[in-house]
N, C-alpha and C positions, 0 to 999 in steps of 0.2 A: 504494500500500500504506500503510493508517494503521500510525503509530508504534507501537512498544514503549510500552505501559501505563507502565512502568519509569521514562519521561522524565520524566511529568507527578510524582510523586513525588519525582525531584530537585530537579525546578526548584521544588517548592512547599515544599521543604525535611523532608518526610515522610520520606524517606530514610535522611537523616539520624539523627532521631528511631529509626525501627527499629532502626538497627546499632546505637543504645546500648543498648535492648531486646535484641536478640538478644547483643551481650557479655556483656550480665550475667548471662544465663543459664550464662554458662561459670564462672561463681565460684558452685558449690558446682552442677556441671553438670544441668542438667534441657532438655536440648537434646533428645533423642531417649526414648523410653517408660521406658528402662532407669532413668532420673534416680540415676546413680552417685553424682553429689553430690560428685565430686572439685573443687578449684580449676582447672580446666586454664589459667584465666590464668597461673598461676603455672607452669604443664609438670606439672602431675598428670595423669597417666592412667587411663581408667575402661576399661570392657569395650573400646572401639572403639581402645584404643591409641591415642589421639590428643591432643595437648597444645594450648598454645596456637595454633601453626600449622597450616594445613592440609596433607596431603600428597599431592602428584601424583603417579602412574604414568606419564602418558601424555596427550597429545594432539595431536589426526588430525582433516580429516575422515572422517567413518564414513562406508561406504555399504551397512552392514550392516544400517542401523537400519530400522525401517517405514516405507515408500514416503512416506506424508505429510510425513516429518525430510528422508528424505532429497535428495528432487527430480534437480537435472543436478549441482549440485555437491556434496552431501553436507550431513551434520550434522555440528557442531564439536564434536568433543566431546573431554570433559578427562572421564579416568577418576581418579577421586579414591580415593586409597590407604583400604586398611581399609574398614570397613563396623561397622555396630551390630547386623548378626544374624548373620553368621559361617556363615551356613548351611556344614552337614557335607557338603554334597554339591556345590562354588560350581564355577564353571566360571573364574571366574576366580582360582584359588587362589592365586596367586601374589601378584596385587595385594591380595585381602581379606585373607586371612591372613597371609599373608609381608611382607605392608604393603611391596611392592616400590616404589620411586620417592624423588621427593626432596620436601624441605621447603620450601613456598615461602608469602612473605609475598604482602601484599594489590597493591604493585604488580606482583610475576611473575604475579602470578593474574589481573591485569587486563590482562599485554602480553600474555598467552598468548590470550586474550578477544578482542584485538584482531586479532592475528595470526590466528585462523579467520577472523572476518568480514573482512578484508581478502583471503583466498585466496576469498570470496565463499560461504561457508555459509552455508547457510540458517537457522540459528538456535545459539546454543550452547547444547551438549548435557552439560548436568555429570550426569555419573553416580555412583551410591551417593551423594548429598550430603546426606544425611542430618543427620549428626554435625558436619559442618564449616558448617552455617549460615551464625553469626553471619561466619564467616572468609568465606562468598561473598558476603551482602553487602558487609562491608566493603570488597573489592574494588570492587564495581559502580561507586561513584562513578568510581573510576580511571580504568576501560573508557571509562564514559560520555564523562568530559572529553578521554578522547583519540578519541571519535568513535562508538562502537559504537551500533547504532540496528536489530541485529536482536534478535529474538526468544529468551527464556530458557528452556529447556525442564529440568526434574525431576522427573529420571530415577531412580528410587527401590525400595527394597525394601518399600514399605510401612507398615513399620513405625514408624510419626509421629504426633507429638505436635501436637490439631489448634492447641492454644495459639500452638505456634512455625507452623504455617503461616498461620495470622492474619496472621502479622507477615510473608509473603510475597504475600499478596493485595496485587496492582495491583504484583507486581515479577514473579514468574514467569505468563506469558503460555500457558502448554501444560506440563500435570500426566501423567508418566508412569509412574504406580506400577506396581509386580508387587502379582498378588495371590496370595500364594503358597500358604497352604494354607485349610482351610473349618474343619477338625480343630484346637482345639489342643493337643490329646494328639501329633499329629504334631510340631505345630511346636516344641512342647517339645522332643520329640523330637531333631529336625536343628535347630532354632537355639535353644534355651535358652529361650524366651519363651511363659507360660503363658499371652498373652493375646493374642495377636496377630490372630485374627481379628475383635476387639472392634476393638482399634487401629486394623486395615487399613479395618474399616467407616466406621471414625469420619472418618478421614484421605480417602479417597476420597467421601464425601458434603461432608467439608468442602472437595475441591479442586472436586471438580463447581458447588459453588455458585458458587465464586468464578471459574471459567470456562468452564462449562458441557459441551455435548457440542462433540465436535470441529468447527472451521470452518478449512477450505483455500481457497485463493485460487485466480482463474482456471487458475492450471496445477497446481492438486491439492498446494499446500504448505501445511502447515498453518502458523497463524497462531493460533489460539487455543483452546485446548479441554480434553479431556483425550480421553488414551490408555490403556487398561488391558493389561496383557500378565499372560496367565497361562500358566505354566510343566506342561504335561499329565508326571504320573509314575506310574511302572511302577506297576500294585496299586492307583492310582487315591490314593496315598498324597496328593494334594495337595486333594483331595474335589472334582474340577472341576463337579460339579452343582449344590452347594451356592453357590459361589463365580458361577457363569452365577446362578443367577434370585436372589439378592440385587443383583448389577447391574443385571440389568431391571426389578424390582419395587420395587427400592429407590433407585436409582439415573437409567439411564433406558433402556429398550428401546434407545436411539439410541447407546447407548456403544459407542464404538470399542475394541473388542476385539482382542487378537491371542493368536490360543487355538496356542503355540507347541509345535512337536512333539522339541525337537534335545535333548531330554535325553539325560545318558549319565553314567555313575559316577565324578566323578572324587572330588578329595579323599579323604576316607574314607569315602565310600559305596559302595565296594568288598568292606567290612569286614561291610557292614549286607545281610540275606538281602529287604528288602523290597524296596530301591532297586539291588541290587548286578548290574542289565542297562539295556538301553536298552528305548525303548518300543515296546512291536510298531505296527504299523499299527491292527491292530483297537481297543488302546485308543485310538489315537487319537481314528479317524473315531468312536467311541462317545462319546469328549468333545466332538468341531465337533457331531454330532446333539444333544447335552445342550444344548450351547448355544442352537444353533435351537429347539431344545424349549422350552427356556426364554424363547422371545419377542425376542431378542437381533437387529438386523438389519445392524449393521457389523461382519463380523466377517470378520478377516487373519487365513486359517486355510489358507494351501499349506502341502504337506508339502515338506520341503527337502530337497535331494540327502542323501543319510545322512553322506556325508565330509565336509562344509562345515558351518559353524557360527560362528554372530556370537563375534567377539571378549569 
């Protein structure tokens, strides 16, 4: 199995270079689309609640995640407190909103790093990492020197700035955005953001470039590429037609898709008459056929037991 991308950039001293890049973006913040402009070096906080440090909820391996993450042992993955779009409807509410977990500096962030790959994961898996960038590289060097030599996967809501993922070409190895809505009248909507379909375009043509369509190794583990996961909701509220053939036309027929069915109302989407059910079967299958329609040929599209649902 070739290296993690990630080494050649330390040892060449590139690394380095980035993480002053990516700090300085937190004094007068422009890390994610929102560009708050708070100091967070200093512990100001903008829309994502997040200061200087990054915050954890959690980390496991998953074996929740899409077959390719996961393999015999799992993905590692570190669920990173908060998020930059807040979506109204999150599944995980507790951590996004609630900002549930603790604060940790660049070496917890790097024994935590270590400690999956040593229980043998396949890759680590940082989720919503959006907002806390410049804090995940700064870690990396740590990881590194204490040995870490798998693969980095970001795992994302989308909505990115493609300036700051520049500064992650040749450090993250396999791009796994959401693409969450086609509409953004919607997305204003449930996450405050009146441009987010521009964003998500911009952001997933600039991760495709930098590592193309998905590539798995003899037993089906991915190693390099990108993943796209779209979230199917009730009323068709996420526009999944639109969202399928700008992948394939714009993108690449060959993207890995995972056209996901487990929506259900939590947060305040109880409150709202559009999203306030789960999603019948027939929207579904009308979304996996949009896809196909749309030219799309890898596409993680089983329907899931209705009581079970990724973390």
């Amino acid at each position: 199995m070739s290296e993690p991308s990630y080494l050649r950039l330390y040892r060449e001293g590139e690394l380095e270079e980035r993480i002053e890049r990516a700090l300085a973006m937190l004094e007068g913040c422009r890390v994610c689309p929102r560009e708050c402009g708070v100091n967070r070096l200093e512990g100001e906080k903008g829309y994502c609640d997040t200061g200087r440090n990054a915050m954890v909820a959690s980390y496991s391996p998953h074996f929740g995640e899409e077959a390719p993450l996961v393999g015999t042992h799992g993905s590692g993955t570190i669920f990173i407190s908060s998020c930059n779009l807040l979506c109204s409807f999150c599944q995980n509410h507790e951590i996004s909103h609630g900002k549930e977990g603790a604060e940790v500096g660049p070496q917890q962030m790097a024994s935590m790093m270590i400690h999956l790959a040593s229980r043998g994961c396949h890759n680590i898996n940082f989720v919503t990492p959006t907002h806390v960038v410049p804090q995940l590289l700064e870690a990396l060097p740590h990881a590194i020197r204490k040995g870490m030599r798998v693969p980095l996967v970001y795992n994302t809501g989308g909505y990115d700035r493609v300036e700051v993922l520049r500064l992650l070409e040749g450090v993250f190895d396999i791009y796994m955005p959401d693409f969450k809505f086609w509409d953004d009248r919607e997305a204003e909507r449930y996450c405050q953001v009146p441009d987010y379909r521009e964003a998500a375009s911009d952001a997933i043509r600039e991760m495709h470039r930098q590592v193309g369509d998905l590539v798995t190794d003899e037993e089906g583990i991915a190693v390099r590429g990108l993943l796209v996961r779209h979230l199917v909701m009730p009323n068709d509220v996420a526009g999944s037609e639109g969202v399928f053939k700008f992948l394939a036309e714009e993108v690449s027929p060959n993207t890995y898709v995972n056209v996901m069915d487990q929506y259900r109302p939590c947060g305040t989407a109880g409150r709202d008459e559009f999203i306030n059910r789960r999603l019948t079967s027939q929207e579904f299958r009308a979304a996996v056929d949009g896809a196909r329609k749309a030219g799309l040929t890898r596409l993680d599209s089983r329907e899931r037991i209705r009581f079970l649902f990724r973390v």
